[in-house]
C-alpha positions as CSV (number, residue, x, y, z in Angstrom):
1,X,-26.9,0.1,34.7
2,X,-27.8,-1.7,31.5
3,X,-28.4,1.7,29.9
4,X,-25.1,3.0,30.6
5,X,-23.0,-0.3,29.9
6,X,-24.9,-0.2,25.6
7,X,-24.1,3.7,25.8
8,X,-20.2,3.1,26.8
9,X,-20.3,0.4,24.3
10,X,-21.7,2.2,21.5
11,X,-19.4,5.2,22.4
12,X,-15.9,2.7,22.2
13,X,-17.4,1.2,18.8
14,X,-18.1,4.7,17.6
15,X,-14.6,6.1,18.1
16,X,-13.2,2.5,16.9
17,X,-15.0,3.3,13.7
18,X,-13.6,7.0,13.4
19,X,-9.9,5.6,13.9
20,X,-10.9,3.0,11.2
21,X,-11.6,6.2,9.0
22,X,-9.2,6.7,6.6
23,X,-8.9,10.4,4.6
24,X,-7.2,10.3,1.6
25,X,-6.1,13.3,-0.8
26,X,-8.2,13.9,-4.2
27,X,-8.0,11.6,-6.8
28,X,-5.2,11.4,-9.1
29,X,-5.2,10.3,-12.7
30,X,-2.3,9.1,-14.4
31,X,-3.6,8.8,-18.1
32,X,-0.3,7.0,-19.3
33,X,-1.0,3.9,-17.1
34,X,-4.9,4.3,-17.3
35,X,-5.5,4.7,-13.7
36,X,-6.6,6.5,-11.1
37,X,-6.0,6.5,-6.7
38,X,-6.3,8.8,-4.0
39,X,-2.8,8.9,-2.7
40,X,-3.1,10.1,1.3
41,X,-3.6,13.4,2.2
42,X,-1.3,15.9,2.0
43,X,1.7,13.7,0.2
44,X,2.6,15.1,-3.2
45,X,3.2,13.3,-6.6
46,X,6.8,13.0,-7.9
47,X,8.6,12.1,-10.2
48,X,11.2,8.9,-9.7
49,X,14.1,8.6,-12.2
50,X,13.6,5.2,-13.6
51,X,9.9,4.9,-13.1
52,X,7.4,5.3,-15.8
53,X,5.0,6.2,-13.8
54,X,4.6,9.2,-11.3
55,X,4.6,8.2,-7.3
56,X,4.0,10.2,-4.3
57,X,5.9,11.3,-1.1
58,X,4.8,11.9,2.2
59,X,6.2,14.4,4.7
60,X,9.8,13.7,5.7
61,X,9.9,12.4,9.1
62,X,13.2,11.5,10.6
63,X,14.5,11.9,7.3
64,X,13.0,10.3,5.4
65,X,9.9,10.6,3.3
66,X,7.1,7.5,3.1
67,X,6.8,7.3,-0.9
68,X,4.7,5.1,-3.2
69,X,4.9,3.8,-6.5
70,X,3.8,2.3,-9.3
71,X,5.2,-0.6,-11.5
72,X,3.4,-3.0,-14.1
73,X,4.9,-5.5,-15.9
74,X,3.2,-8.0,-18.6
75,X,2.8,-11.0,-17.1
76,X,-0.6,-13.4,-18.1
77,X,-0.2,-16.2,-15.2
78,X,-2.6,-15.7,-12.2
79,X,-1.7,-13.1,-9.6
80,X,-0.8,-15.8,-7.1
81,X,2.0,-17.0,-9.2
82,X,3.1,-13.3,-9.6
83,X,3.5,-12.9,-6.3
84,X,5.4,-15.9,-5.5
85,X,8.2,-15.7,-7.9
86,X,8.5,-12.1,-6.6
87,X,9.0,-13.2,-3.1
88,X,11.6,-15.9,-4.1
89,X,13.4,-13.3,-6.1
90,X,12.7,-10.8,-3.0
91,X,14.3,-13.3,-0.9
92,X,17.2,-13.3,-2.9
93,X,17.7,-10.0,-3.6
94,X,17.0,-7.9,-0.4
95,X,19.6,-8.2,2.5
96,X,17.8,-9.2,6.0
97,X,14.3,-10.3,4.1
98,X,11.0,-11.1,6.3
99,X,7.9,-11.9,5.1
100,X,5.6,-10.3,7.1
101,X,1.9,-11.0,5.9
102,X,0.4,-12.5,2.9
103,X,-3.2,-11.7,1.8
104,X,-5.8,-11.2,-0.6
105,X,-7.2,-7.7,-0.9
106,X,-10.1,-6.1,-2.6
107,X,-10.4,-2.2,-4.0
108,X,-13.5,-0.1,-3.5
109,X,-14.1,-0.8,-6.7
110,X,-14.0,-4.9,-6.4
111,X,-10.6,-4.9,-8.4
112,X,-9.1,-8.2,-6.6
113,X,-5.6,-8.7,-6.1
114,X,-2.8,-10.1,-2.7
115,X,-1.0,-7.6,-0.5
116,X,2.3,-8.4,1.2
117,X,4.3,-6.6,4.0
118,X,8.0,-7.4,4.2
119,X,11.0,-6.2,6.1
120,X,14.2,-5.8,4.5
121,X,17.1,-3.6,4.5
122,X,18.0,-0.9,1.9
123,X,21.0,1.2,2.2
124,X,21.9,0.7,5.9
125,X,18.4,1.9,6.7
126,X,15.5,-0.8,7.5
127,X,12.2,-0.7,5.8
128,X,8.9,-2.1,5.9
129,X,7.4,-2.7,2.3
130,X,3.4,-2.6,1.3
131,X,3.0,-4.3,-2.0
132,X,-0.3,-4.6,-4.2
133,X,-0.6,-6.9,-6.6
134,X,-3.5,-6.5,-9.3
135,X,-4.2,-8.6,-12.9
136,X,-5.6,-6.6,-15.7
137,X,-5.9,-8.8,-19.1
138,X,-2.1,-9.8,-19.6
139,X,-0.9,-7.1,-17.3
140,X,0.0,-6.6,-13.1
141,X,0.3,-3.5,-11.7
142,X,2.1,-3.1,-8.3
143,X,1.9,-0.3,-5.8
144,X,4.9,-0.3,-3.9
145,X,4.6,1.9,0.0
146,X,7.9,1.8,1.4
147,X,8.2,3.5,5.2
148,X,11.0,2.7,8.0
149,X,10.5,-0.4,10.3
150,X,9.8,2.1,13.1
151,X,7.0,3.4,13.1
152,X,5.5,1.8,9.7
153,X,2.6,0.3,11.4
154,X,1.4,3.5,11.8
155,X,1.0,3.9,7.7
156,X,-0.7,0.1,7.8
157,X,-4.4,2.1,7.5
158,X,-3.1,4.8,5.2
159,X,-1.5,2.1,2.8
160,X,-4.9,0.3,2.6
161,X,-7.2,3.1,2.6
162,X,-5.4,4.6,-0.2
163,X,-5.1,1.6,-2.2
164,X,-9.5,1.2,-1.9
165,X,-9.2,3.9,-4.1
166,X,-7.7,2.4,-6.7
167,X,-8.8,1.9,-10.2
168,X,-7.5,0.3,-13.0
């Protein structure tokens, strides 16, 4: 009986670690910004009018398509500072704000940096917003994943495995 409790148990943490297993597209350099990512599988890189880097979009679902970005700014104050004058001017600007989650978060390749979630609404439709937050010298560099509200836990796992990959 013992036997077959460990075997059930190792066969639940087994699939638990298979879920956990995130598979990401090959690695994409963008030489302008001087990084590199493995955006998830199967979304394509774009180009966003505005942006001066290149994102990715994900297959359109309900009409819409799951995109990332990339934006850095010149800032030289610690990344938790950053982040909090973005969320006060998030608060401000975005119609039906939530904060969702607050925490740090480390890259594969022990880049250190803080991850928010938020809720907000953009053009009648609502969204839930992954943001990265990462310090280089004088410089942060945020990845933006922006998906509807439903469904966008969903993405949670692709957002973070994708963002492991990142180096700067």
């Amino acid at each position: 009986m013992k036997k077959l409790i460990v075997v059930i148990f190792l066969c639940f943490v087994n699939i638990f670690v298979y879920a956990q297993d995130v598979e990401t597209g090959i690695r994409y350099n963008e030489e302008l910004g001087g990084y590199s990512i493995c955006p998830p599988k199967s979304w394509q890189v774009i180009e966003i009018p505005g942006f001066k880097y290149h994102g990715f979009a994900g297959p359109v679902i309900n009409g819409f398509a799951p995109n990332m970005n990339f934006v850095e700014e010149q800032y030289s104050a610690p990344v938790k500072e950053y982040v909090d004058l973005n969320l006060a001017q998030m608060r401000q600007l975005f119609s039906g704000f939530i904060l969702v989650s607050r925490s740090r978060f480390s890259t594969d390749s022990h880049l250190q940096g803080e991850r928010i979630v938020i809720i907000n609404e953009q053009y009648s439709i609502k969204l839930k917003q992954t943001f990265y937050f990462f310090t280089k010298e004088s410089a942060k560099m945020i990845i933006t994943f922006t998906v509807p509200v439903e469904g966008g836990e969903f993405y949670d796992a692709i957002f973070d495995g994708s963002v492991k990959t990142f180096r700067w």
